[in-house]
GUSELUM-200700 format. One record per residue (C-alpha): residue number from 1; x, y, z. Coordinates in steps of 0.5 Angstrom, whole numbers, plus 500, padded with zeros to 3 digits. Example, Ala and Ser with C-alpha at 12.3 -4.5 7.8 and 13.67 -1.06 7.14 Angstrom:
<pts>
{1; {525; 491; 516}}
{2; {527; 498; 514}}
</pts>
This chain:
<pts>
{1; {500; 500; 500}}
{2; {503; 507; 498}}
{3; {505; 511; 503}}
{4; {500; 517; 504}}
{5; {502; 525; 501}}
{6; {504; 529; 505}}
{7; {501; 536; 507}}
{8; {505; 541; 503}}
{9; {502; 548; 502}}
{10; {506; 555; 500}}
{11; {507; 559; 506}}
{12; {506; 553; 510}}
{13; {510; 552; 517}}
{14; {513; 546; 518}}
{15; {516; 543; 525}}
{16; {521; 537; 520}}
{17; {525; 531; 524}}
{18; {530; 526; 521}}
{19; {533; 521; 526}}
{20; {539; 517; 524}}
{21; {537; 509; 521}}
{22; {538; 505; 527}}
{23; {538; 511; 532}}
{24; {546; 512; 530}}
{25; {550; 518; 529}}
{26; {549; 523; 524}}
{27; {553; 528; 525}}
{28; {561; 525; 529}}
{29; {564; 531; 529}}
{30; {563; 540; 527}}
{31; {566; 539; 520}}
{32; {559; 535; 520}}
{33; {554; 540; 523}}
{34; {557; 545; 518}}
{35; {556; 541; 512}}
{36; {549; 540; 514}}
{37; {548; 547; 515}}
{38; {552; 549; 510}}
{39; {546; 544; 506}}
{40; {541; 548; 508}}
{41; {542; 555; 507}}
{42; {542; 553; 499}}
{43; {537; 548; 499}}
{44; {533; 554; 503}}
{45; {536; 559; 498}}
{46; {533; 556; 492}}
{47; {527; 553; 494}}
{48; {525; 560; 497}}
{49; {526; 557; 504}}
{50; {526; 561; 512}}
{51; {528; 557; 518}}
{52; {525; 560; 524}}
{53; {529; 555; 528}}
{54; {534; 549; 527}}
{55; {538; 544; 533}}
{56; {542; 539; 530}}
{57; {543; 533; 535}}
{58; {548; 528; 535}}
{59; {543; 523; 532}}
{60; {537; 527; 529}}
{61; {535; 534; 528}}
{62; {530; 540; 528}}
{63; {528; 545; 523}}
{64; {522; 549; 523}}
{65; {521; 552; 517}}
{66; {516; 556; 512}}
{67; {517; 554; 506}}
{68; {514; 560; 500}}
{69; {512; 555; 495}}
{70; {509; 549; 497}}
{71; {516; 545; 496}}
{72; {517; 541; 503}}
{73; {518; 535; 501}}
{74; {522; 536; 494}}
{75; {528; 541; 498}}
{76; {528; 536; 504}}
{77; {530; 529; 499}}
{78; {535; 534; 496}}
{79; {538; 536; 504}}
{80; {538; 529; 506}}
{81; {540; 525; 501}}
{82; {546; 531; 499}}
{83; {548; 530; 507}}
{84; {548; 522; 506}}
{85; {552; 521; 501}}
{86; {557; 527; 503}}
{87; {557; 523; 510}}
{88; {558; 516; 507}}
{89; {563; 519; 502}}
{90; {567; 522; 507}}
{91; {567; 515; 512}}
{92; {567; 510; 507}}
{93; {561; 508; 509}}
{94; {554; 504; 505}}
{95; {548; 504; 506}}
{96; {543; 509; 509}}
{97; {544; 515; 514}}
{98; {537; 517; 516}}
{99; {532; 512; 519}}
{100; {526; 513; 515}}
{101; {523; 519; 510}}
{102; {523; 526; 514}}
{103; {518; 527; 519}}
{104; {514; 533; 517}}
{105; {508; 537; 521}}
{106; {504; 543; 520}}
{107; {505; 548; 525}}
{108; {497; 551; 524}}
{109; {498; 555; 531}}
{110; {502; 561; 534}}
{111; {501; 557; 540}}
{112; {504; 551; 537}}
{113; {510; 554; 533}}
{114; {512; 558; 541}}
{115; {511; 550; 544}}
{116; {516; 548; 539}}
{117; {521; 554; 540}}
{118; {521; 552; 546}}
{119; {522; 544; 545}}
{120; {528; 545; 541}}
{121; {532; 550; 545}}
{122; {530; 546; 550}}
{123; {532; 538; 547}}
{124; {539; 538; 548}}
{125; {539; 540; 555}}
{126; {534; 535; 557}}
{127; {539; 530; 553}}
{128; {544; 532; 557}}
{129; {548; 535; 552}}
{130; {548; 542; 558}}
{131; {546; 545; 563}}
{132; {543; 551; 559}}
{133; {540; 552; 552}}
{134; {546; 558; 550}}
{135; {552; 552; 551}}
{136; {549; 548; 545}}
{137; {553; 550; 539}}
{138; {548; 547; 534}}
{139; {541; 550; 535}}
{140; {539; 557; 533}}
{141; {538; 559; 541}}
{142; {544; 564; 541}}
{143; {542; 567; 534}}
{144; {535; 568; 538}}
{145; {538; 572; 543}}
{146; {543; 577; 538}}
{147; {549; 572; 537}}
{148; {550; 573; 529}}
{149; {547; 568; 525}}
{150; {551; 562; 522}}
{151; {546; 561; 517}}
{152; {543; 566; 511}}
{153; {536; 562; 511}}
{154; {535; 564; 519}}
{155; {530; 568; 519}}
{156; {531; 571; 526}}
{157; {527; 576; 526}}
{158; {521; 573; 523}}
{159; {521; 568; 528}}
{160; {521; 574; 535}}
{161; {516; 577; 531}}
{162; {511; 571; 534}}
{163; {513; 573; 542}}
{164; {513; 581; 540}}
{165; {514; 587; 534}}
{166; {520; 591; 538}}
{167; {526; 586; 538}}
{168; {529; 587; 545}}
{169; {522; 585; 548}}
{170; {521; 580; 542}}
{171; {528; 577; 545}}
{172; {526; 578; 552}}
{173; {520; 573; 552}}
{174; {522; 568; 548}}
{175; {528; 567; 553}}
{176; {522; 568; 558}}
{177; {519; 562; 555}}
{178; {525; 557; 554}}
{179; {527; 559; 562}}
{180; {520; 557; 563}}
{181; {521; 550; 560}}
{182; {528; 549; 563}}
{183; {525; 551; 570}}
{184; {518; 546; 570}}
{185; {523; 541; 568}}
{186; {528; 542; 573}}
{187; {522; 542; 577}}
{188; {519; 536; 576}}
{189; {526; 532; 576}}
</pts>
C-alpha cells in the first residue's frame, strides 16, 4: 500500500524531523554539523525556504520552516540525500544515513510554532548534551538571543515576530518562554 501525500501548502510552516537509521549518529563530529547546515542554506535559498528555527542533535534533527511554495517535500529529498552521500563518502560507509522519510507536520497555530521553539531549544539540555540551551553549539537559540546568525536561511526576525514587534522584548519572551521550559523540567526531575 503507498505511503499517504504529505501535506504540503505554500506558506505553510513546517516542524521537519529526521533520525539516523537505527537511531545511529548522523553528525560524528563539527565538519558534519556544518556541511548540514551548509546544505540548508542552499536548498532553502533555491527552493525559497525561512528557517525559523533549526537544533541539530547528535542523531537526529529539527527544522522549522516556512516554506513560500508548497515545495517541502521535494528540498527535503535533496538535503537528506546530499548529507547521505556526503556523510558515506567521506567514511567509506554504505547504506542509508536516516532511518526513514522525513517527518513532516504543520504548524497551523501560534501556540503550537511557540511549544515547538521552545522544544527545540530545550531538547539538548533535557538530552543531557548542557545544562542551559545558550551552550548547544548547533541550535539556533543564540542567534535567537542576538548572537550572529551562521545560517543565511535563519529567518531570526520572523521567528521573534511570534512573541512581539520590537526585538528587545521579542527576545526577552522567547527566553522567557524556554526559561519557562528548563524550570518546569528541573521541577518535575
Amino acid at each position: 500500500m503507498p505511503r499517504p501525500p504529505r501535506i504540503s501548502i505554500a506558506n505553510g510552516i513546517y516542524h521537519v524531523t529526521a533520525r539516523g537509521n537505527r537511531l545511529q549518529p548522523i553528525y560524528l563530529d563539527d565538519e558534519d554539523d556544518r556541511l548540514f547546515l551548509g546544505l540548508l542554506d542552499k536548498v532553502a535559498a533555491r527552493h525559497e525556504w525561512h528557517c525559523l528555527s533549526f537544533c541539530l542533535m547528535t542523531n537526529h534533527y529539527h527544522l522549522v520552516l516556512r516554506t513560500h511554495n508548497a515545495n517541502l517535500s521535494i528540498g527535503m529529498q535533496w538535503l537528506n540525500g546530499e548529507y547521505a552521500r556526503w556523510f558515506n563518502e567521506r567514511r567509506g560507509f554504505k547504506g542509508h544515513v536516516f532511518e526513514k522519510r522525513f517527518g513532516g507536520v504543520l504548524v497551523e497555530t501560534d501556540a503550537h510554532l511557540l511549544e515547538v521553539f521552545r522544544y527545540l531549544a530545550l531538547n539538548p539540555v533535557r538530552a543531557g548534551l548542557c545544562a542551559e540551551p545558550h551552550e548547544w553549539r548547533w541550535s539556533s537559540y543564540k542567534a535567537m538571543l542576538g548572537a550572529r546568525r551562521e545560517l543565511a536561511c535563519l529567518a531570526v526576525d520572523e521567528a521573534l515576530g511570534y512573541f512581539g514587534l520590537e526585538a528587545e522584548r521579542a527576545r526577552t519572551a522567547f527566553e522567557r518562554l524556554v526559561g519557562d521550559g528548563l524550570h518546569a523540567a528541573t521541577l518535575a526531575a
